[in-house]
C-alpha positions in Angstrom: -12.4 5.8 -41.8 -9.5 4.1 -40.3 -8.5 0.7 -41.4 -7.0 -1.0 -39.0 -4.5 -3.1 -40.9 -1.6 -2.8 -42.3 -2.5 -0.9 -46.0 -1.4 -3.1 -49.0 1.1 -0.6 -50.2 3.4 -0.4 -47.2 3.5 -4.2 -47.0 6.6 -4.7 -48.7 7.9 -1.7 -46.5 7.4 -3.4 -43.3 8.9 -6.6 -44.0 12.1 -4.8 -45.6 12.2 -3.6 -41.6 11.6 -7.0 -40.7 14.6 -7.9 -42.2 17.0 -5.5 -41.0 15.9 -5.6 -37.5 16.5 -8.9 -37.8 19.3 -9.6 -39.9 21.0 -6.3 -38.7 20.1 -4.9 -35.6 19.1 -7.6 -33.2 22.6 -9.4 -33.5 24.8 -6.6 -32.7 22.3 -4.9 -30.1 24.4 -6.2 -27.1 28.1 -4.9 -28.7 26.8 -1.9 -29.2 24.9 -1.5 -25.6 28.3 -2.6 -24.3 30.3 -0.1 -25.9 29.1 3.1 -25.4 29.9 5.9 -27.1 31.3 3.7 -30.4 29.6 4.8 -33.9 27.5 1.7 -35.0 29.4 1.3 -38.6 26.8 -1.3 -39.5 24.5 1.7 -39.7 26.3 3.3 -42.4 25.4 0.9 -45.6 21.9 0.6 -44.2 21.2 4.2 -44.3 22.3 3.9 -48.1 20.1 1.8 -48.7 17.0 3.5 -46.6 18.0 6.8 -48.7 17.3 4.8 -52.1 14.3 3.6 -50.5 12.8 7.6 -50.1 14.3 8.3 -53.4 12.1 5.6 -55.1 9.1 6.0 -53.6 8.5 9.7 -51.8 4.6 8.2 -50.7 6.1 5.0 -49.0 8.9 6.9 -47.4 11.8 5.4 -45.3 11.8 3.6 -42.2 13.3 6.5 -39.9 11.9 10.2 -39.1 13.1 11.4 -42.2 9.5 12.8 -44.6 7.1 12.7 -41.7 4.8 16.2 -42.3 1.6 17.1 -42.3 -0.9 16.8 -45.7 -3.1 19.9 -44.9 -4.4 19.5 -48.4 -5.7 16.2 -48.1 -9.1 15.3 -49.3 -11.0 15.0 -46.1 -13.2 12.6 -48.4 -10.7 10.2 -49.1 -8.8 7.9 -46.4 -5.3 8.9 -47.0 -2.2 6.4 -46.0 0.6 8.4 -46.2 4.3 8.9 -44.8 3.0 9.0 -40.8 1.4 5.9 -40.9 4.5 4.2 -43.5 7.4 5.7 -41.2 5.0 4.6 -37.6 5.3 1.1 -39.1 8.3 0.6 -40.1 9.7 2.3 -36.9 7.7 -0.2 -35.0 9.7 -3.2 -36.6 13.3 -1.5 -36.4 12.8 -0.8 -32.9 11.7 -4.3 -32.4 15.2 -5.1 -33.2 16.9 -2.1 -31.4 15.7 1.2 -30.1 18.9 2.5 -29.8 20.5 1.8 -33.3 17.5 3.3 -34.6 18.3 6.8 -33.3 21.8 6.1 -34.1 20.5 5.9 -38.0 22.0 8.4 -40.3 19.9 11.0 -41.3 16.9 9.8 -40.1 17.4 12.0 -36.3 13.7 13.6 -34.6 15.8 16.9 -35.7 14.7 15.5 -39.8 11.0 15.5 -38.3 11.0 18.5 -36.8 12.5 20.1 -40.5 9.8 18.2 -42.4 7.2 19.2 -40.1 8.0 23.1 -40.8 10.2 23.7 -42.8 9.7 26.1 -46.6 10.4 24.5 -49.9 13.9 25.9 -49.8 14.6 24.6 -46.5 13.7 21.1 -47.4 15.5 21.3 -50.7 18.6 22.8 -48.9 18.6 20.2 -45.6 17.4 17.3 -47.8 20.1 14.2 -46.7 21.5 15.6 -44.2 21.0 14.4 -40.2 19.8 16.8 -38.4 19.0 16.5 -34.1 17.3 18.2 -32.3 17.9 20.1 -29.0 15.3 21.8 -26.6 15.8 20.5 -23.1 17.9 22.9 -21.1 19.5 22.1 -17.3 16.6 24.9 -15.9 14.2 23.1 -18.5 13.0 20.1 -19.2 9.2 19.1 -19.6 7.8 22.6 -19.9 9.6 23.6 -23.1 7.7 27.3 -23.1 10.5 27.5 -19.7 12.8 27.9 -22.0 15.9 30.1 -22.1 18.4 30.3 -24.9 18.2 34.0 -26.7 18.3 34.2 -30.2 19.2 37.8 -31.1 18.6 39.2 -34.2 22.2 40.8 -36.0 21.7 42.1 -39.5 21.2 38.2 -41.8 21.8 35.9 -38.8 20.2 35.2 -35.6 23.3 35.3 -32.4 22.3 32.4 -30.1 22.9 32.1 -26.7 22.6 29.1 -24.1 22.9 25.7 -23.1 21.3 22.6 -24.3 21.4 19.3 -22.9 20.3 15.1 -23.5 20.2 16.1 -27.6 19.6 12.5 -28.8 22.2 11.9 -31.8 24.2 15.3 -30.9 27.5 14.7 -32.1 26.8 12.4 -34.7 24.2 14.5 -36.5 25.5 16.9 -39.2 22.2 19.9 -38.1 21.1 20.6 -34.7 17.8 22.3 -34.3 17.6 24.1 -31.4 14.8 26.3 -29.8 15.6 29.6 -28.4 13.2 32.5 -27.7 13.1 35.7 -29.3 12.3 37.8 -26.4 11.9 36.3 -22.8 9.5 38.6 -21.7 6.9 37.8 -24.3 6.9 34.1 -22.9 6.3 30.8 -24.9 5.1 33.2 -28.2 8.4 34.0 -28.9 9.7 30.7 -28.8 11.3 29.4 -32.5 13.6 27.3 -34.1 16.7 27.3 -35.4 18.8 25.1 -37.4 22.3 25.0 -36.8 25.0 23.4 -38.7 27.8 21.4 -36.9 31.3 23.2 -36.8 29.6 26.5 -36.7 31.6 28.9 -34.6 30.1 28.8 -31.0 28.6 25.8 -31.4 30.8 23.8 -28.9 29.8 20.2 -27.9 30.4 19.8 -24.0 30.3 16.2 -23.3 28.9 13.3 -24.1 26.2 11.3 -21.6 26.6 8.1 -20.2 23.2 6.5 -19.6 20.7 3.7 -18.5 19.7 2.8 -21.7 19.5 3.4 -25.6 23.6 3.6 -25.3 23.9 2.6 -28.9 23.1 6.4 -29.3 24.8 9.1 -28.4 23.3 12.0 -25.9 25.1 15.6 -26.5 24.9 18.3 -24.3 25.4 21.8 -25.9 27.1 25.5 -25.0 25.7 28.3 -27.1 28.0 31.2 -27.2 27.6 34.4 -29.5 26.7 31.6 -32.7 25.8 33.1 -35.5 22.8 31.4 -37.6 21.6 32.5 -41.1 18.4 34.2 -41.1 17.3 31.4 -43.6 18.0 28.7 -41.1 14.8 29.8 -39.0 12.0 27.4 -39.0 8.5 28.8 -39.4 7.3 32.6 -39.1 10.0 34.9 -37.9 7.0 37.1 -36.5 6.3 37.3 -33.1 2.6 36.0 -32.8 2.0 35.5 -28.9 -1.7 33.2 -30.4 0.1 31.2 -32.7 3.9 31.3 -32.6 4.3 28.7 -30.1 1.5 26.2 -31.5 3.8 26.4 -34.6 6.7 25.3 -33.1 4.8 22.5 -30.9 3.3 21.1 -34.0 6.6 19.8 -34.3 5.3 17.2 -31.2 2.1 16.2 -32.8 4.1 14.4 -35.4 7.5 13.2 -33.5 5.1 12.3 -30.5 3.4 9.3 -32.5 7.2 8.1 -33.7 8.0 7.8 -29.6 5.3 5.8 -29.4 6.0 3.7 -32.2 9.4 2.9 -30.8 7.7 2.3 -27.5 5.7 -0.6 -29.7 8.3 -2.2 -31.3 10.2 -2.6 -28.2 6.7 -3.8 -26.2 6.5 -6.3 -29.0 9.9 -7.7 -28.5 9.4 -8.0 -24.7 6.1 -10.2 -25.4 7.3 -12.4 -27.8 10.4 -13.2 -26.0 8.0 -13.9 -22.5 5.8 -15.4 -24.7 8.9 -18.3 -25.6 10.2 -18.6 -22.3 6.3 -19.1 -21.2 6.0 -21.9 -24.0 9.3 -23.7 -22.4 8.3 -23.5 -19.2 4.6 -25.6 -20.5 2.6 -22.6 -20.2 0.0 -21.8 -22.7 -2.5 -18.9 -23.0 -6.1 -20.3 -23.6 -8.0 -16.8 -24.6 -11.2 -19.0 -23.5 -10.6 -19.6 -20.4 -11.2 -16.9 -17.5 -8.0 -15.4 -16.1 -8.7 -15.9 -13.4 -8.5 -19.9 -13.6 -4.9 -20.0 -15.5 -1.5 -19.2 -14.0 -0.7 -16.2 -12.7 2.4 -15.8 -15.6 0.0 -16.9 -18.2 -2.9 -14.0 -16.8 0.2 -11.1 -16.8 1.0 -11.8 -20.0 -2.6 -11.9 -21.7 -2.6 -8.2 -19.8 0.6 -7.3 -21.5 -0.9 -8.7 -24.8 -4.3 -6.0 -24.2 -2.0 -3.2 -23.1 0.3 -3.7 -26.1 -2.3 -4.0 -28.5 -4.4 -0.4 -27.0 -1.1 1.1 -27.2 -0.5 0.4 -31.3 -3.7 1.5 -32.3 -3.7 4.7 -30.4 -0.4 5.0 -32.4 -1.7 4.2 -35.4 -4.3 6.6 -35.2 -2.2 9.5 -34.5 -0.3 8.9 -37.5 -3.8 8.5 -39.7 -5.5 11.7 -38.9 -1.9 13.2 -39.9 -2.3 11.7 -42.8 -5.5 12.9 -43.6 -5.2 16.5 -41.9 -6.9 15.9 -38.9 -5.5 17.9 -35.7 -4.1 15.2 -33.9 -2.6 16.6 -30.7 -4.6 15.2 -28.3 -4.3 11.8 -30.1 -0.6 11.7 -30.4 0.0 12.9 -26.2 -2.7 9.6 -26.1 -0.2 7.3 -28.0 3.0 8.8 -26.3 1.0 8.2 -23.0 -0.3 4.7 -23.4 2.6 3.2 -25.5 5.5 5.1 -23.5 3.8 3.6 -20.0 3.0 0.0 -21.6 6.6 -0.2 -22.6 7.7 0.4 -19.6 5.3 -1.8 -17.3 5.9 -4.4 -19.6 9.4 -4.6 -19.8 10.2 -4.7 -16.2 7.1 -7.3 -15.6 8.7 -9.3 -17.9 12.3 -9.0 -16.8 10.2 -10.1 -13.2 8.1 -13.5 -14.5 11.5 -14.3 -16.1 13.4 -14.4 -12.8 17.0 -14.8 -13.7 17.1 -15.2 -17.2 15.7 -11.9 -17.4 18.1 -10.5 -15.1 21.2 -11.2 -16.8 23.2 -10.1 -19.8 22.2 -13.9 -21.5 19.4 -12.8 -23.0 17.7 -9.2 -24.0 15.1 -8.7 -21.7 17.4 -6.6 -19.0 18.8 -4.2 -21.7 14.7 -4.0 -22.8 14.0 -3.1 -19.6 17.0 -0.4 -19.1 16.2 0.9 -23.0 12.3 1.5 -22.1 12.6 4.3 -19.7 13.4 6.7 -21.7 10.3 6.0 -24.2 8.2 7.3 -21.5 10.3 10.6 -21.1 11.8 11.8 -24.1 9.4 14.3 -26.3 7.8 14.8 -23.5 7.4 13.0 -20.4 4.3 10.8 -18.7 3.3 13.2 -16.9 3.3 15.9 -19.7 1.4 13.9 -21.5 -1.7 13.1 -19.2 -1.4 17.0 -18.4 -2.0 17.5 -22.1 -5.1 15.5 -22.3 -6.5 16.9 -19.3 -6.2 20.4 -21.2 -7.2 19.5 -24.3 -10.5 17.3 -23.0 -11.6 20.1 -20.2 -11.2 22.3 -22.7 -8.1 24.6 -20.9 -5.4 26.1 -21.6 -1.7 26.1 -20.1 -2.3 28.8 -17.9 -5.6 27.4 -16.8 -4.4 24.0 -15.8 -0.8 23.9 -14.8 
């Protein structure tokens, strides 16, 4: 059964995140939203340090995406706190500080997930420390990822890829790339698999760099594919065509980078409330939890709502990254957390940047770059509306072709 606080064990974890986001991230957040584009350097020593962190202790893990996988051998007997429940936490914390210098982190890219999530022994033994993105959106594709339309042709040892891919979070900074293609077109979504591409490899050209609402700390590639050669050995998963299962073992990829969005979305939620939550406190307005709503200002009643919200969102979270812990299938759970904690950010942020008038409106304080940051929480691996479409499948019992 799931406890729901923090375990002992990752205690020391979380306030190590505590620290940086504090001591690190929060006070160049607004340099680094200002210039866009410019390699956080800051970043550099700290991802040092995060890499002796996973060195020391593999079961506590580090505080970016890096180590996030599945334990299908996990005693369903025993409640299991593992590296999805560590890496949630910790993620929750940085991005209180910054979501944007978070996925500017090196080696710690959704790309590092997605390798964890399916990679061999050899593959994680060969990619191990290096920063790997990852790239499926397309200009014809965005939410429905089985759209997709990059080739990936078969030549003797490599794979030749062919396409465009666009809005890859940590692009040109990243040394790997994954990137989905599909096999054969006409077999649909079954044929869909992916690749991992190293930078500088021969028709691999980056195209331009995105200039953006929010999260500009990071950078946003966009991608042309032309005749790039890929070793066989750089193909995630089953090389076999399975139109049953070939597709379900690339989107398991989701069911653990899903619960990190929504971790992010938290952290950021958090830093919203707390910072209402002061400018409430100046202004002589105090919550009292025993009093109806009803009978208290209306600021003080929107932020008790934001408190519920915030709190509904962390546990869904939370227990998304515990039944990957423990080997539970977790897909419906983690489109739950994207959902909730993607939306809450969201509503949140821009409610507060509201009750806060002007000093949430200008660049004084954080709550306008909050509010621009948040957006993409609710779009990136997958969008809102991808997400309730999810749950709707999975709950009525349908599948993609049933419910569209």
């Amino acid at each position: 059964m799931i406890n729901l606080d923090t375990p002992r064990k990752f205690k020391p974890l979380v306030r190590q995140a505590q620290e940086v986001a504090s001591e690190v991230l929060r006070p160049i957040s607004r340099k680094y939203d200002r210039a866009e584009h410019e390699r956080p350097v800051e970043l550099d020593m700290l991802a040092a340090v995060i890499d002796g962190m996973n060195d020391g202790n593999s079961e506590v893990g580090g505080t970016g995406a890096t180590g996030v996988r599945r334990d299908d051998r996990a005693d369903p007997s025993v409640n299991r706190n593992g590296t999805n429940i560590s890496t949630c936490l910790s993620i929750m914390e940085l991005c209180w500080g910054d979501v944007g210098m978070l996925l500017s982190m090196p080696r710690q890219g959704l790309g590092n997930a997605a390798i964890a999530s399916v990679a061999n022994d050899e593959q994680l033994k060969r990619f191990k420390g290096r920063w790997a993105a990852m790239a499926i959106t397309e200009p014809g594709c965005g939410s429905d990822s089985a759209a997709i339309r990059t080739t990936a042709r078969l030549d003797g040892d490599h794979y030749v890829l062919n396409g465009e891919k666009i809005y890859v979070t940590a692009g040109d900074r990243a040394d790997l790339v994954v990137v989905w293609a599909t096999l054969d077109r006409s077999l649909g979504r079954g044929a869909i698999k992916s690749f991992v591409v190293e930078k500088g490899t021969p028709g691999f050209d980056l195209v331009r760099l995105e200039h953006k609402l929010g999260i500009r700390a990071s950078d946003t590639a966009a991608f042309l594919l032309k005749d790039c050669r890929v070793p066989k050995a750089n193909l995630l998963g089953d090389p076999e065509i399975n139109p049953e299962k070939s597709f379900a073992g690339v989107m398991q990829t989701f069911d653990n980078t899903r619960p990190l969005v929504a971790s992010m979305a938290v952290g950021l939620t958090r830093a919203c409330i707390e910072e209402m939550g002061r400018i409430l406190q100046e202004c002589g307005l105090t919550p009292d939890y025993d009093r109806p709503m009803h009978r208290q200002p209306h600021a003080v009643a929107e932020y008790v709502r934001m408190q519920a919200d915030y709190e509904a969102a962390r546990l869904l979270t939370l227990q998304a990254a515990w039944m990957a812990d423990n080997a539970k299938p977790n897909s419906l759970h983690a489109s739950l957390a994207k959902a909730k904690a993607g939306r809450t950010c969201v509503d949140v942020a821009l409610k507060c940047v509201e009750l806060a008038g002007s000093i949430g409106y200008t660049e004084t304080a954080l709550l306008e770059k909050w509010a621009r940051d948040s957006k993409i929480l609710d779009i990136f691996e997958g969008t809102q509306q991808i997400q309730l479409l999810i749950i709707a499948r999975r709950l009525l019992g349908k599948s993609s072709a049933e419910l569209k």
